[in-house]
VOPAGU-2260 file (C-alpha; in pm, 1 decimal, decimal comma):
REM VOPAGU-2260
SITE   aa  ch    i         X         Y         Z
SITE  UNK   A    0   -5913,6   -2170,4  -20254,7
SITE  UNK   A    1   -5659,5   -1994,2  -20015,3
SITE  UNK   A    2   -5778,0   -1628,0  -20021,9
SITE  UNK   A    3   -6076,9   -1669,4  -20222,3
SITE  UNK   A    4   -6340,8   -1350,8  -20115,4
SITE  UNK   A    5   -6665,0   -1530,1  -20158,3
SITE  UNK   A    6   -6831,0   -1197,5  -20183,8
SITE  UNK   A    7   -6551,2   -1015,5  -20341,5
SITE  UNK   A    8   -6514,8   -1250,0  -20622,4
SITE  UNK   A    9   -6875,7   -1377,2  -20661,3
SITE  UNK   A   10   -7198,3   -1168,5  -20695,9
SITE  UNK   A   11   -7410,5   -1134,8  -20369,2
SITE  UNK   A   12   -7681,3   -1308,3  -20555,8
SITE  UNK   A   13   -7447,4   -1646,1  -20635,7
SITE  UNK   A   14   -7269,6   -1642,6  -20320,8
SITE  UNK   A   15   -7646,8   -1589,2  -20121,2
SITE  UNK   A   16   -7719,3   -1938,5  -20306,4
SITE  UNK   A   17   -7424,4   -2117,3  -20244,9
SITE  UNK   A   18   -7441,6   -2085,7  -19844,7
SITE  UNK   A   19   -7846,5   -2137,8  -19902,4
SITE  UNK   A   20   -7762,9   -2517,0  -19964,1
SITE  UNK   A   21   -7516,5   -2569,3  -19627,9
SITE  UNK   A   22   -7610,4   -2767,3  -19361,5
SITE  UNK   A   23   -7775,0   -2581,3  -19110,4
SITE  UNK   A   24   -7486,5   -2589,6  -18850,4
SITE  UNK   A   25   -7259,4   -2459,9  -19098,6
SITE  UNK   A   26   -7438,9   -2185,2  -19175,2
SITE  UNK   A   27   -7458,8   -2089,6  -18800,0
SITE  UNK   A   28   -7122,7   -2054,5  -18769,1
SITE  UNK   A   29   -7062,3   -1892,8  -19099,5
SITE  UNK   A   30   -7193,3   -1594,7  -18946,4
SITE  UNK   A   31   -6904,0   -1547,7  -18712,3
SITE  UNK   A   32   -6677,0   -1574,1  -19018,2
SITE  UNK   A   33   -6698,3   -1201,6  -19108,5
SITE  UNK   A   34   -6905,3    -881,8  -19103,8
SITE  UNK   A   35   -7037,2    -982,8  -19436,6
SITE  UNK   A   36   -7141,0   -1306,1  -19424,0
SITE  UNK   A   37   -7342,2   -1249,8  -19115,4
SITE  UNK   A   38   -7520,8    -952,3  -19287,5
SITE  UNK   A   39   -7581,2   -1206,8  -19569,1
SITE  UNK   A   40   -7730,4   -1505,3  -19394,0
SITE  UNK   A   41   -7936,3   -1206,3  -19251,6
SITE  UNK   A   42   -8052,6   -1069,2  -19531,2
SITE  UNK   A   43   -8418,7   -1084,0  -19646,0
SITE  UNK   A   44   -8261,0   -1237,9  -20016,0
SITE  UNK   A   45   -8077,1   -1576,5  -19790,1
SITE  UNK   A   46   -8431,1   -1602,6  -19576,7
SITE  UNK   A   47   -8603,6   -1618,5  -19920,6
SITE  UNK   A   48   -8329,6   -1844,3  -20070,0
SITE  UNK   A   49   -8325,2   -2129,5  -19773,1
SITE  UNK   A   50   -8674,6   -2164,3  -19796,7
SITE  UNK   A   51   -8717,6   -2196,5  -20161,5
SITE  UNK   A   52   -8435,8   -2468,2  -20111,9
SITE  UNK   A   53   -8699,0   -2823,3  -20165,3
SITE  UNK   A   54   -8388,5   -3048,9  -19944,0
SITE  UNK   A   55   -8490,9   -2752,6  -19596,9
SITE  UNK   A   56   -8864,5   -2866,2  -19682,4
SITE  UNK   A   57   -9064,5   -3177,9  -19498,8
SITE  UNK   A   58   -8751,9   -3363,6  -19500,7
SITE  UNK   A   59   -8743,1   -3418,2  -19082,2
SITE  UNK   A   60   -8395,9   -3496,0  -19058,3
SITE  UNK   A   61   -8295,9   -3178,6  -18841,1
SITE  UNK   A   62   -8448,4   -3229,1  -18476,9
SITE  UNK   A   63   -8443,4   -2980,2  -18199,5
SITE  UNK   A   64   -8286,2   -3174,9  -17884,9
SITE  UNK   A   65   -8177,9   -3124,9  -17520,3
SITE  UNK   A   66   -7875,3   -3349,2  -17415,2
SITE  UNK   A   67   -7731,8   -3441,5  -17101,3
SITE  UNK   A   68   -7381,2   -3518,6  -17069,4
SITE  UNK   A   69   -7152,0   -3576,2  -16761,2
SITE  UNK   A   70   -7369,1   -3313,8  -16576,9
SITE  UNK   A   71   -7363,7   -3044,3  -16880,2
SITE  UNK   A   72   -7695,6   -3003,3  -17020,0
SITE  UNK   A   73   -7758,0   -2818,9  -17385,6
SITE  UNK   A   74   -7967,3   -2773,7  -17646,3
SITE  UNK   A   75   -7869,0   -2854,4  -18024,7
SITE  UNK   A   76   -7979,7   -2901,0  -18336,7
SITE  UNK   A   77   -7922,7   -3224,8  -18500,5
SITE  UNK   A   78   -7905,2   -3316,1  -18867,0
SITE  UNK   A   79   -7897,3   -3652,6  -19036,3
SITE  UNK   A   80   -8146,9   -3796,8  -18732,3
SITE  UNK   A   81   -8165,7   -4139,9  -18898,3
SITE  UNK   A   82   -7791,4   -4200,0  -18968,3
SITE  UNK   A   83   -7618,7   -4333,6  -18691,5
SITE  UNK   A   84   -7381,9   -4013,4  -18701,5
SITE  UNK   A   85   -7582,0   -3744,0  -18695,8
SITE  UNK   A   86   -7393,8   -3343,6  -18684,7
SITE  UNK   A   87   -7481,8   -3172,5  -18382,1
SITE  UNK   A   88   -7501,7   -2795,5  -18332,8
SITE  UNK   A   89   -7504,9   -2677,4  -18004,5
SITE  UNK   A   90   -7751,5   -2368,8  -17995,1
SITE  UNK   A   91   -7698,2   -2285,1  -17610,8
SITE  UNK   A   92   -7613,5   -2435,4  -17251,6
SITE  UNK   A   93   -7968,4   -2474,4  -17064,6
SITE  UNK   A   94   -7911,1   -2247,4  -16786,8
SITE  UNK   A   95   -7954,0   -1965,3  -17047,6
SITE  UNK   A   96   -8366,7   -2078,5  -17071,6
SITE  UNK   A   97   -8339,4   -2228,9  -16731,8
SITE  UNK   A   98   -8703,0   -2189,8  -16714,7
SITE  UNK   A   99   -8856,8   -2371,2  -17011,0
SITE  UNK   A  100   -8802,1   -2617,5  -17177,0
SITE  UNK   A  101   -8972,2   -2762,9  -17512,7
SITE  UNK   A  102   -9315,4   -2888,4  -17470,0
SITE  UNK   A  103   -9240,6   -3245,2  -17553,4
SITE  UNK   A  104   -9291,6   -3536,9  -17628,9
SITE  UNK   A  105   -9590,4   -3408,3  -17816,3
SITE  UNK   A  106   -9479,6   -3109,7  -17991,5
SITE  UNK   A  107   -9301,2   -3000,3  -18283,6
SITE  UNK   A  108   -9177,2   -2696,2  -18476,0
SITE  UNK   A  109   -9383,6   -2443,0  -18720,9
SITE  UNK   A  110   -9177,5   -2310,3  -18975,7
SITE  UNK   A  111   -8861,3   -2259,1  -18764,2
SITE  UNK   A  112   -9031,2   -2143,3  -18446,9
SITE  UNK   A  113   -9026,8   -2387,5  -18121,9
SITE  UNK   A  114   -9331,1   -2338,8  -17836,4
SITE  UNK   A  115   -9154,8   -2337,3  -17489,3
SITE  UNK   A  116   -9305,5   -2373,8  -17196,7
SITE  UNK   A  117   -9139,8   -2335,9  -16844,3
SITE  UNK   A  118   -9252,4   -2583,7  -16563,7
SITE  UNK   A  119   -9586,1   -2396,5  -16386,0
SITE  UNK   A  120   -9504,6   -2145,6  -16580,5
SITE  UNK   A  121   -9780,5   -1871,1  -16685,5
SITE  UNK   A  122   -9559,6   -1758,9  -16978,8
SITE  UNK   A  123   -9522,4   -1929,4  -17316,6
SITE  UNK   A  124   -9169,6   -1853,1  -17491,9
SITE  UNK   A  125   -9193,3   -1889,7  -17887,1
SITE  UNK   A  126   -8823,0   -1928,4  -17997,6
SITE  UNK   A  127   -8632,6   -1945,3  -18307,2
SITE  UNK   A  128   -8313,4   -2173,4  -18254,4
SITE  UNK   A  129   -8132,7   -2129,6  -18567,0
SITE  UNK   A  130   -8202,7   -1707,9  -18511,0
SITE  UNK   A  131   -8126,0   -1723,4  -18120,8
SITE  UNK   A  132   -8458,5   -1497,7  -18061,3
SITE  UNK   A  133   -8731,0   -1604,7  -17830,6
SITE  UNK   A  134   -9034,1   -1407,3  -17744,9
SITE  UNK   A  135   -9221,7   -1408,3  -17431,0
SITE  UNK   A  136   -9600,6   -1461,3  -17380,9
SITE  UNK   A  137   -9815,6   -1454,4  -17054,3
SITE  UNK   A  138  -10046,0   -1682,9  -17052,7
SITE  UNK   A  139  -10433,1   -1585,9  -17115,0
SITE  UNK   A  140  -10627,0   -1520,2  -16815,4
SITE  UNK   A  141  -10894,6   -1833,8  -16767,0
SITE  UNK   A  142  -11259,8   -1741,4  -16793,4
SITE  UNK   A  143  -11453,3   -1679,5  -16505,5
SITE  UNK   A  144  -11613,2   -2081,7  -16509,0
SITE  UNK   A  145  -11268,9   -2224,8  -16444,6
SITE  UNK   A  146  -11252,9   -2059,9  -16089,1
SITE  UNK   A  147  -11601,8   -2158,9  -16021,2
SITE  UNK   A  148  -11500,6   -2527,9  -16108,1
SITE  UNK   A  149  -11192,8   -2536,1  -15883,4
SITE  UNK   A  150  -11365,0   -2390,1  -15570,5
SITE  UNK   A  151  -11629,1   -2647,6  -15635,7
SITE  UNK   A  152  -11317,4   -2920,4  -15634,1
SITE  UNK   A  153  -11402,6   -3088,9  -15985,4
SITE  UNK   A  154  -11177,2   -3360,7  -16097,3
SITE  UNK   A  155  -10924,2   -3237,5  -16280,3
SITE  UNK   A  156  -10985,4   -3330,3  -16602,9
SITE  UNK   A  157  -11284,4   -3045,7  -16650,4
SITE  UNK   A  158  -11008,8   -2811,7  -16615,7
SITE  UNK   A  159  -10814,9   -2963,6  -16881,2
SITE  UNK   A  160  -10558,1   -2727,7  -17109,0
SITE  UNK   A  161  -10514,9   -2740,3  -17436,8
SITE  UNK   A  162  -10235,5   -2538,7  -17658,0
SITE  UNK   A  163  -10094,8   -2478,5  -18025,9
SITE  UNK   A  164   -9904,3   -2281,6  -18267,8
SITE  UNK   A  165   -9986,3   -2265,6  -18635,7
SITE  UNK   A  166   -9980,4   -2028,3  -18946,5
SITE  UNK   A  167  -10244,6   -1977,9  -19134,0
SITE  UNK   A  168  -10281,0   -2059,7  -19528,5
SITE  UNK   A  169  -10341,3   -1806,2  -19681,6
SITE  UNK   A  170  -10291,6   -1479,8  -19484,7
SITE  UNK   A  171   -9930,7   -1631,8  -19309,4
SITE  UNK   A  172   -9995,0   -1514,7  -18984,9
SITE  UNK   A  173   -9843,8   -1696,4  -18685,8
SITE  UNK   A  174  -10138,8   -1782,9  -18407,5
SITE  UNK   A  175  -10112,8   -1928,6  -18092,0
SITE  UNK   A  176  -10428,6   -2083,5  -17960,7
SITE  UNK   A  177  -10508,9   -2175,9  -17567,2
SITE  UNK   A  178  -10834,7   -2368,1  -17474,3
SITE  UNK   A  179  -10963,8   -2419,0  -17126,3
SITE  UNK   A  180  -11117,6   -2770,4  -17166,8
SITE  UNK   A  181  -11457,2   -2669,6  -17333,1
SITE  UNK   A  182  -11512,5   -2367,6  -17144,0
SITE  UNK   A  183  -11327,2   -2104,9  -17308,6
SITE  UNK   A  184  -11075,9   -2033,8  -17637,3
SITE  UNK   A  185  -10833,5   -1739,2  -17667,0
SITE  UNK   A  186  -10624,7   -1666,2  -17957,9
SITE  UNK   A  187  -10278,6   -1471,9  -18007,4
SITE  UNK   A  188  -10178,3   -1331,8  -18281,6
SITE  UNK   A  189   -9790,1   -1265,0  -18349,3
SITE  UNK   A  190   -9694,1    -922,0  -18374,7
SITE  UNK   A  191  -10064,6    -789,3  -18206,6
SITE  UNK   A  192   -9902,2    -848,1  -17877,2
SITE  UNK   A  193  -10252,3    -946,1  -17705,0
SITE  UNK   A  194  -10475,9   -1219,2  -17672,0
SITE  UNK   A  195  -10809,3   -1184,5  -17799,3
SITE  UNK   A  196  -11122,5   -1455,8  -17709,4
SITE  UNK   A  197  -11166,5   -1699,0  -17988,2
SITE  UNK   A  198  -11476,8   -1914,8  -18053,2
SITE  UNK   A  199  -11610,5   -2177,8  -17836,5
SITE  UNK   A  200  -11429,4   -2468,6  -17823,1
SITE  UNK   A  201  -11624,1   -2779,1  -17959,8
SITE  UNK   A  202  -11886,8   -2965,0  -17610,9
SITE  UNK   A  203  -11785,4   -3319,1  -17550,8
SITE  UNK   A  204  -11936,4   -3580,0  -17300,6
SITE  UNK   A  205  -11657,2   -3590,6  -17021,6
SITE  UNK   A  206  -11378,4   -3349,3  -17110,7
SITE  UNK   A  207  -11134,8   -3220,2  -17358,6
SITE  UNK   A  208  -10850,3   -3443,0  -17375,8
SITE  UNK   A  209  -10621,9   -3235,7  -17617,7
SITE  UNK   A  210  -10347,4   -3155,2  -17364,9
SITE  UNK   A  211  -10028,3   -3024,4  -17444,3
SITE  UNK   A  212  -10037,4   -3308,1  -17779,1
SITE  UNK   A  213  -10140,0   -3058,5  -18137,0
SITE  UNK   A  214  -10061,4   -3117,6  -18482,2
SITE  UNK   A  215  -10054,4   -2836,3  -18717,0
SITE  UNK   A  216  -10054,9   -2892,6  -19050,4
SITE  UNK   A  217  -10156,2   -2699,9  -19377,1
SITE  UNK   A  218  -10318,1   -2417,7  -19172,2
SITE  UNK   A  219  -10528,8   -2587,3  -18927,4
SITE  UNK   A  220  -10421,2   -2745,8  -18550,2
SITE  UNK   A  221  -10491,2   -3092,0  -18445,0
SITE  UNK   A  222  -10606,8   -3231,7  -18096,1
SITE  UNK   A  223  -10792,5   -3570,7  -18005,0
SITE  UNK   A  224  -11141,1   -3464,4  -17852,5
SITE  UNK   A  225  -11183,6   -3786,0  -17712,7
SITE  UNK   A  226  -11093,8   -4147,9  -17855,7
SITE  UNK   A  227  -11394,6   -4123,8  -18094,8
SITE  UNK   A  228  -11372,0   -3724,5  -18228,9
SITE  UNK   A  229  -11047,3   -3538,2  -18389,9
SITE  UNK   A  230  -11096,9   -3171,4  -18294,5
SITE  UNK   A  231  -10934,5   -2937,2  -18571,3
SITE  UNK   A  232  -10906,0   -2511,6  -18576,4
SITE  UNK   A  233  -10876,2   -2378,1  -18867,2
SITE  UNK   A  234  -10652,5   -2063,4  -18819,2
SITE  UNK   A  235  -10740,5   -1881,7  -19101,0
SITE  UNK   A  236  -11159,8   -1887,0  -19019,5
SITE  UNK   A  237  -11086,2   -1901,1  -18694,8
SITE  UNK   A  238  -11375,0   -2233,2  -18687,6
SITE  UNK   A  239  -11322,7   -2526,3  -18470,7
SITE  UNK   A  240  -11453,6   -2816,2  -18639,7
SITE  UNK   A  241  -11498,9   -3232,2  -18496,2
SITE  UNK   A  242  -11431,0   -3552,3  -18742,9
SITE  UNK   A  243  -11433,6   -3909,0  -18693,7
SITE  UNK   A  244  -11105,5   -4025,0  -18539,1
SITE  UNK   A  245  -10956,1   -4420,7  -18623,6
SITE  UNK   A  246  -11187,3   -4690,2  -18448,1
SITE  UNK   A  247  -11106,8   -4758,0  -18107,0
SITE  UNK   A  248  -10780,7   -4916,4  -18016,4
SITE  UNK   A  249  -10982,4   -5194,5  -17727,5
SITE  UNK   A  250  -11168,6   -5317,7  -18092,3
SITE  UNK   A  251  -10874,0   -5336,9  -18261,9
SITE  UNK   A  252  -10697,5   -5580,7  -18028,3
SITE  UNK   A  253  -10960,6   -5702,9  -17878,8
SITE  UNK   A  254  -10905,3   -5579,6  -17468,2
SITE  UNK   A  255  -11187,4   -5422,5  -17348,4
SITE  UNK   A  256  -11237,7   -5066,7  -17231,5
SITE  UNK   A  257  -11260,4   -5119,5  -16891,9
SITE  UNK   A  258  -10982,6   -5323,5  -16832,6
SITE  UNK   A  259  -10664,9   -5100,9  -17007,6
SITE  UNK   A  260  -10681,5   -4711,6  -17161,5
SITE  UNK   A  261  -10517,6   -4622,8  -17455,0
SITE  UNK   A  262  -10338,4   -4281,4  -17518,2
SITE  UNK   A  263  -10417,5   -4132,4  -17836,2
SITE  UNK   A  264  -10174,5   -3836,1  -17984,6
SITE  UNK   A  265  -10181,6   -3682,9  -18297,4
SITE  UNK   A  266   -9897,1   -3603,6  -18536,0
SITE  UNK   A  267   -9772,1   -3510,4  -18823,7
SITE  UNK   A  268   -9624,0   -3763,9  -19062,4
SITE  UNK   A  269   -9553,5   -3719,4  -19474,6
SITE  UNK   A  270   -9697,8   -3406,7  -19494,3
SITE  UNK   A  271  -10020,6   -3599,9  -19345,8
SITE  UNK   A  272  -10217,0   -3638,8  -19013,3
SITE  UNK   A  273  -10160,5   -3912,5  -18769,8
SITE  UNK   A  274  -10272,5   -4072,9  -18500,6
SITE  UNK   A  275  -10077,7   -4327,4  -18279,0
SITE  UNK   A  276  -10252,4   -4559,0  -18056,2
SITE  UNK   A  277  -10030,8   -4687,1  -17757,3
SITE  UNK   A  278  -10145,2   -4840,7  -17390,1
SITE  UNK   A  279  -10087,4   -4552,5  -17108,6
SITE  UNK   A  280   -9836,5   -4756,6  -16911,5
SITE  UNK   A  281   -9531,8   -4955,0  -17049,4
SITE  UNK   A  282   -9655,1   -5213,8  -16788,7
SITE  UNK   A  283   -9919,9   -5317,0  -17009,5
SITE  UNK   A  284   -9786,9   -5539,6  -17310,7
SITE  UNK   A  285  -10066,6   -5405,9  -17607,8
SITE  UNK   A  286   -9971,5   -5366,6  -17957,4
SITE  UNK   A  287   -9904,1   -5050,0  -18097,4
SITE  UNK   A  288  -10109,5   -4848,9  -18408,8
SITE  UNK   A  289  -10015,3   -4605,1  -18652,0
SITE  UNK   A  290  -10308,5   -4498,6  -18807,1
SITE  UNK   A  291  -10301,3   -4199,1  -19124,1
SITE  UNK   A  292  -10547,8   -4007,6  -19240,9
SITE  UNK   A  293  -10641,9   -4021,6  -19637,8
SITE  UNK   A  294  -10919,0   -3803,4  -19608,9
SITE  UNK   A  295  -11110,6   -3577,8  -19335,5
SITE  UNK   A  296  -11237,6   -3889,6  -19094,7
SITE  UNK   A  297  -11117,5   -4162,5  -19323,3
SITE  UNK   A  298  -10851,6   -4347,5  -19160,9
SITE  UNK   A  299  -10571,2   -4628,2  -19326,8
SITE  UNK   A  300  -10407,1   -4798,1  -19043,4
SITE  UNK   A  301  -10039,9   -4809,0  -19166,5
SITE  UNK   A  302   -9888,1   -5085,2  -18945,9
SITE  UNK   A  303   -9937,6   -5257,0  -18611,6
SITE  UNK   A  304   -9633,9   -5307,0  -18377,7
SITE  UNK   A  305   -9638,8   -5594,0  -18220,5
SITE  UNK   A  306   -9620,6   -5599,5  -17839,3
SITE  UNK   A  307   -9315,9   -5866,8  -17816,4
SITE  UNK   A  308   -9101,3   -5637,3  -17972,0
SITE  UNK   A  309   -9241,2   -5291,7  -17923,7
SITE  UNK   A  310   -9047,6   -5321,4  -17573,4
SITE  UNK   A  311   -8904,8   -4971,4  -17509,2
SITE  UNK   A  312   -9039,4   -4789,4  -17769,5
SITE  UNK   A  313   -9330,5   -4694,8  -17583,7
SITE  UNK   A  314   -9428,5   -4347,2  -17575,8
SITE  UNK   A  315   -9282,4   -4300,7  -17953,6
SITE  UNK   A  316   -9425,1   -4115,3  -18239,7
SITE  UNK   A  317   -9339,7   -4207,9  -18574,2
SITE  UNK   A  318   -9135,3   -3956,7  -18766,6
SITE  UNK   A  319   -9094,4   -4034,5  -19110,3
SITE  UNK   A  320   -9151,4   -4320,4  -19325,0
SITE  UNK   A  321   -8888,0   -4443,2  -19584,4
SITE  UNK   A  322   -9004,2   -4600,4  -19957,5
SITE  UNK   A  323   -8876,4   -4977,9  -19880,1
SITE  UNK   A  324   -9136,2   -4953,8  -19618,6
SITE  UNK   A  325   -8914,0   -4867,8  -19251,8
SITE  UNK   A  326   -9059,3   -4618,6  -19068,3
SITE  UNK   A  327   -8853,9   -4398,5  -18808,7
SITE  UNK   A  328   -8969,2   -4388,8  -18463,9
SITE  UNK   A  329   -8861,1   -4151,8  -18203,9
SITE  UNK   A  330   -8922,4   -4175,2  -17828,1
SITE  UNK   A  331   -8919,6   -3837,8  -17726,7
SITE  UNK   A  332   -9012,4   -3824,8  -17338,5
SITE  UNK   A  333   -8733,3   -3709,8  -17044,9
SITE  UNK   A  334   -8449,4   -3957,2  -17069,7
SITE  UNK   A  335   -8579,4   -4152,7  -17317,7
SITE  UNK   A  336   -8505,8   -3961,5  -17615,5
SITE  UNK   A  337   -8378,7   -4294,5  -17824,1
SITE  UNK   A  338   -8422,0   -4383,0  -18193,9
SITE  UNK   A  339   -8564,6   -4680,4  -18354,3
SITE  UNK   A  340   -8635,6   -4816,5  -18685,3
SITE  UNK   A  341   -8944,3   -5057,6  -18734,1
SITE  UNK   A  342   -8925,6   -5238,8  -19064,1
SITE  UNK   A  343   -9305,7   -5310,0  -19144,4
SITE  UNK   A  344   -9242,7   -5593,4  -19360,4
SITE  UNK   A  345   -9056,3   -5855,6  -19145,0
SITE  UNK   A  346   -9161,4   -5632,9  -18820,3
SITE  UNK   A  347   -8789,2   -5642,2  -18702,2
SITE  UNK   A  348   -8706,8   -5327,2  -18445,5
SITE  UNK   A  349   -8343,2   -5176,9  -18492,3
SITE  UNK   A  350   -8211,1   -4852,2  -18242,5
SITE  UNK   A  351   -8004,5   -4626,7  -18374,7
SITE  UNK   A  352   -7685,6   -4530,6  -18262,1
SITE  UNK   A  353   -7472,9   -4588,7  -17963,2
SITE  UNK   A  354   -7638,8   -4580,6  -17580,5
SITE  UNK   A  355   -7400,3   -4260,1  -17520,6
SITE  UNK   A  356   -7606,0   -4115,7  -17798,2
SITE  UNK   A  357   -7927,0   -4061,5  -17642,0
SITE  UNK   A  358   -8172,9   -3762,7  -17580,6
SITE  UNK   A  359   -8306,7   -3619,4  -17304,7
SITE  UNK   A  360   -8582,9   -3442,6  -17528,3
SITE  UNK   A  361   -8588,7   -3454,9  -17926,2
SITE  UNK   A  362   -8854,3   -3309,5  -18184,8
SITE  UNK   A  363   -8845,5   -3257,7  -18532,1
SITE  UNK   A  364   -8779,2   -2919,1  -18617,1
SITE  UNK   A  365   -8784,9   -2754,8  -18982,1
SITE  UNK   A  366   -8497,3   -2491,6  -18980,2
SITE  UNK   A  367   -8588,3   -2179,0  -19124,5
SITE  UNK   A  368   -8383,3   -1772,8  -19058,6
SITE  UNK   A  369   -8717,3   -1555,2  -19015,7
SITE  UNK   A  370   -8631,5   -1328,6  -18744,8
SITE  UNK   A  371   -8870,7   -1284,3  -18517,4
SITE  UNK   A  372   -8834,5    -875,2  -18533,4
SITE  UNK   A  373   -9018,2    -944,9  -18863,5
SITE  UNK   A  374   -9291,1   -1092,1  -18689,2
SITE  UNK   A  375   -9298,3    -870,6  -18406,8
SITE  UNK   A  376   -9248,0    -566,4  -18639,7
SITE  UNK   A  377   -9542,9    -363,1  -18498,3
SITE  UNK   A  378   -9420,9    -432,6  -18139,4
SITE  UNK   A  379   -9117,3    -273,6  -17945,9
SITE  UNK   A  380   -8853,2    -472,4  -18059,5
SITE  UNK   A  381   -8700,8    -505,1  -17664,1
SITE  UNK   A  382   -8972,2    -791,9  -17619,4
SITE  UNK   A  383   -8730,5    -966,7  -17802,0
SITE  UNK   A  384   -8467,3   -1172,7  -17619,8
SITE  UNK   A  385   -8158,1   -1315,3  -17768,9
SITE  UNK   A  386   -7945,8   -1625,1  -17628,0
């Protein structure tokens, strides 16, 4: 193979496919290989061609991390999450987005693109790892009640925030959607480059507790209303719409309400919904519940962890589940970004890995090369940043 022109030798069209099915590290650095091939991992045709590829689909074996080593902090991409060897792609040092960093432990990636948020930050940065692009967003401005609730020294819960990125099913558009508790919703669309007010967001007794937890899937963003509502936008109608979330964790294990709270948080798991069910402190030693959704409201509680061995996977979401029943669990919240498997027919708990192995932040991310100049294509291209 010593010499061999790979686009000399091969038609674009053939060559375009065989780099299509690399790893996504490799293909990273096959850019700096030559002139050509970075024009050719560029091109519209390889965009087309990695996502027609079905192993770069659902698959949740690539994860966006931050790691901290001997006082060097980074972020990567990883690939092969569950092995205990995964291939790790550093994307850049820290200091180069000093100012945000991914909204974890409750969010992940929509088609390639990562929400960033800095800490008290008023700007949102939507960024494409694999690309290098990021794109910065000021925050909405709050509606006029949310002043008149903080000078009237509310708790803070009425003021509660609630964010998410999505595309929508049938038109494709990238939105990003910001609710203020159940007092106001504004919507951005990529490429308008201004945020527009969206529908009211749905009333509950008490307040909104979506936070910075969202799912999106097939078009429409996920938060929990409160333990007994889902809350769902559809991003195509632009509708917010309330369903019947899984029955209350206190029933299910039989504490009552008043004496522990539960935190619910939504996800995304098989190409389905999900809720998981664990207490709010890892003081408290309560089972954990994975419930999925078969239908809108109709809810299949896929396995209980028990609280003598769920030990320090609290504050985990599950990630993917494997056909001789093991699901993969992630815990995903600062300096405790370790991996677990939790086989749900003996109910045996296995980490992966080595401790030196271990994440300060980690989210699954589904690796795609849309530049964000074609998203932004009716905006001045110098809103976007590279890294």
């Amino acid at each position: 193979m010593n010499g061999f022109n790979l686009f000399g030798e091969l038609p674009l069209e053939i060559a375009i496919d065989i780099l299509s099915r690399l790893p996504i590290g490799t293909i990273v650095w096959s850019k700096l290989v030559s002139k050509a091939w970075r024009d050719a991992i560029k091109s519209h045709e390889f965009v087309e061609a990695h996502l027609s590829k079905r192993e770069h689909k659902h698959e949740h074996d690539t994860f966006f991390v931050k790691t901290s080593f001997g006082g060097s902090e980074a972020y990567k991409l990883l690939e092969g999450y569950g092995s205990s060897t995964p291939t790790t792609t550093t994307i850049c040092r820290t200091d180069t987005l000093a100012e945000y960093k991914p909204l974890l432990p409750y969010s992940s990636s929509v088609m390639g693109l990562m929400l960033l948020l800095g800490h008290r930050s008023d700007v949102f940065s939507i960024c494409n790892p694999v690309t290098r692009e990021y794109v910065r967003v000021p925050l909405p401005p709050p509606p006029n009640i949310i002043d008149h609730l903080f000078h009237m020294h509310l708790p803070k819960f009425h003021r509660c925030i609630s964010y998410g990125i999505g595309v929508s099913k049938k038109s494709k558009q990238y939105k990003l959607v910001y609710i203020f508790g159940c007092h106001g919703c504004h919507v951005y669309t990529l490429g308008t480059g201004q945020w527009r007010v969206g529908p009211s967001p749905p009333i509950t007794e008490g307040y909104f507790t979506g936070g910075g937890n969202w799912a999106s899937l097939d078009g429409k963003l996920y938060w929990v209303k409160d333990m007994e509502n889902i809350c769902s936008f559809d991003l195509e109608s632009e509708v917010f719409t309330s369903f019947s979330a899984p029955c209350c964790p206190n029933t299910v294990v039989g504490i009552p309400v008043e004496k522990v709270y539960f935190l619910r948080r939504v996800c995304v798991l098989e190409e389905g919904l999900c809720v998981c069910d664990t207490a709010n402190s890892s003081t408290y030693g309560l089972d954990m519940l994975i419930w999925i959704m078969r239908k809108e409201g109709v809810w299949r509680l896929l396995c209980r962890i028990h609280k003598k061995i769920r030990g320090n996977m609290h504050m985990t979401l599950p990630i993917k589940v494997l056909g001789k029943g093991k699901t993969i669990l992630m815990a995903s919240i600062e300096g405790c970004g370790k991996r677990y498997w939790y086989d749900t027919n003996n109910g045996s708990t296995t980490q992966i890995g080595s401790l030196n192995q271990q994440y300060t932040y980690a989210c699954p991310f589904s690796p795609t090369f849309v530049s964000l100049k074609t998203l932004f294509q009716h905006q001045d291209k110098d809103i976007i940043h590279s890294f």
